[in-house]
N, C-alpha and C positions, 0 to 999 in steps of 0.2 A: 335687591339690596346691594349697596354699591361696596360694603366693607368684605362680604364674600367673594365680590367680583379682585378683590384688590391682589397687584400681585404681589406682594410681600406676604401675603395670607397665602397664597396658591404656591410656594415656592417654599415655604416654611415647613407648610405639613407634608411636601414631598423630598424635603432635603432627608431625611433618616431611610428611606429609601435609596436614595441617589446615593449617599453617603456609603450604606451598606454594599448595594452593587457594583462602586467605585473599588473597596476593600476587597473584593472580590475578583473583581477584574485585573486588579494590582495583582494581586499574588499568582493566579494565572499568569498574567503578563510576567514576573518572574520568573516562575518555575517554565515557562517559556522561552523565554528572551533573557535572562536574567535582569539587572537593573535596568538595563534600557525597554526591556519588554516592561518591567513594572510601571516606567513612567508613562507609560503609553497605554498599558492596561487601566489604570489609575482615571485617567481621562476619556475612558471608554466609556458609552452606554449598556444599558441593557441587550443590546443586540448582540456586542462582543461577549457579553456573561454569557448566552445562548452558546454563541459560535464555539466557545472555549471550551461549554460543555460534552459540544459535539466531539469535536475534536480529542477529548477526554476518553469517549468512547468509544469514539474511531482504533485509539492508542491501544486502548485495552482489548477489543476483536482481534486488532493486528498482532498483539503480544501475545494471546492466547492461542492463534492460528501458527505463529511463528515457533513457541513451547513445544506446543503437538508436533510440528514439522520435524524440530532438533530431536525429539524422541525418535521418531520412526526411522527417520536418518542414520541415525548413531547406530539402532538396533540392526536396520539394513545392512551398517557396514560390518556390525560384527562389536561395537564398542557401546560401550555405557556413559552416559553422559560426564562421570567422573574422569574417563580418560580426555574430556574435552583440552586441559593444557599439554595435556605430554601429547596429543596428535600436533600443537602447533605452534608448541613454544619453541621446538628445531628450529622449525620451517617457517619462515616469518612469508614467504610469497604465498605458501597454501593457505597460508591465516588472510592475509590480506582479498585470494581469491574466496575465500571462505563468506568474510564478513561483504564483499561485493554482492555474492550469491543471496547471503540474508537479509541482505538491506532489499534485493530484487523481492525476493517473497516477503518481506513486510510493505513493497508498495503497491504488488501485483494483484488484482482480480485471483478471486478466492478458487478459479477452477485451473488455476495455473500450477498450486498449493500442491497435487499427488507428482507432477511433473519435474516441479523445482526441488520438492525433497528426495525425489530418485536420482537426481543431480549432484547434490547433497550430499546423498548417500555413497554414490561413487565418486567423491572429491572427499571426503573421509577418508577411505579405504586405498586412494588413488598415487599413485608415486609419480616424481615430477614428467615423465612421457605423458602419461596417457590424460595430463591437468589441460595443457593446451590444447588439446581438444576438445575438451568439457569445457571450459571459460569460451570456445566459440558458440558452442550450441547454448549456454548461458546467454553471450552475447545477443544471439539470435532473436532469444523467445524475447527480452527486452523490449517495455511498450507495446505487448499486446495485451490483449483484452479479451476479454470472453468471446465477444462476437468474432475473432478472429479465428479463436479457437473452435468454435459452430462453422465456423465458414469452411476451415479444411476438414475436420468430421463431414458436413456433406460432402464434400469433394470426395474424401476417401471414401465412400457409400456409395458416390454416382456413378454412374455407366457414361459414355460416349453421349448419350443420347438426353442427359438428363445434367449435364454440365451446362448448357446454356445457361449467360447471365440472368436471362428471365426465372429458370428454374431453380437458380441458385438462391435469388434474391427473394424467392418465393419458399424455399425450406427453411431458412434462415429467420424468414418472417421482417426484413426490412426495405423499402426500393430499391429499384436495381440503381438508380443515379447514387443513393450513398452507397453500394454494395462495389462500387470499381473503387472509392479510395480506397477500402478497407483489404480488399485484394491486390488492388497498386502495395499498398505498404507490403501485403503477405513475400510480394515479387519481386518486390526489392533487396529482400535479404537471402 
């Protein structure tokens, strides 16, 4: 039948769909990007509703890991999350290294998480000496990855004898060809 085949018919009964996940994608696209994210969410498909929802959840793991962090943090130093202004309303450089630190642990791999808030902890507690040397080992751990952090665990495990590339790449569980970038980078720093 040639009036089903038509595509004014086939466009018509999907526009209130399209429609709906345009609405959707706009407001993502705002609460994202603000108006220029909406114009652009707006003109999005269904793929971008997906991705946005991702993204949504991604948001919400990372805020929830990051909460838990600021708790243990504060408790490590000694302070209750209530004293968070008067630690950094003084000291606008500890606030600035602060907010560096938490933007690290809301991008970082979740086994980075017990390491970065012992960081945290002692950049709360820490008076302007002993900060520049926390923001390097901050510095440091930047851009790594789980697997980085597996790769010096074995290392710190091995003997002389069991360091070889072959046997490193092999506790690790990935080829020894990808296992020298990921040590080049460890080497670098």
């Amino acid at each position: 039948d040639r009036r089903n085949k038509s595509p004014a018919r086939s466009e018509g009964t999907s526009l209130p769909v399209q429609s709906g996940s345009s609405i959707v994608t706009a407001v993502v696209g705002l609460a994202i990007g603000g108006p220029a994210g909406a114009v652009i969410g707006a003109a999005a498909g269904p793929f971008v509703s997906k991705a946005a929802s991702l993204i949504e959840n991604s948001i919400r793991r990372r805020n929830s890991r990051a909460e838990k962090a600021l708790q243990v943090s504060f408790a490590k130093a000694g302070f209750a999350l209530d004293d968070f202004e008067a630690i950094f309303v003084d000291d606008p450089r500890k606030a600035d290294d602060f907010l560096s630190l938490l933007t690290q642990l809301f991008e970082s791999d979740d086994e980075l998480t017990p390491v970065l808030t012992e960081l945290m902890a002692e950049l709360i507690a820490s008076d302007s000496s002993k900060r520049d040397r926390l923001m390097l080992i901050v510095d440091s751990l930047r851009g790594l990855r789980a697997l980085h952090l597996q790769i010096l665990k074995a290392l710190s495990r091995g003997n002389d004898s069991s360091l070889s590339a072959s046997n490193l790449a092999r506790s690790v569980d990935i080829p020894e060809i990808e296992l020298r970038s990921a040590v080049h980078l460890l080497e670098s720093r």
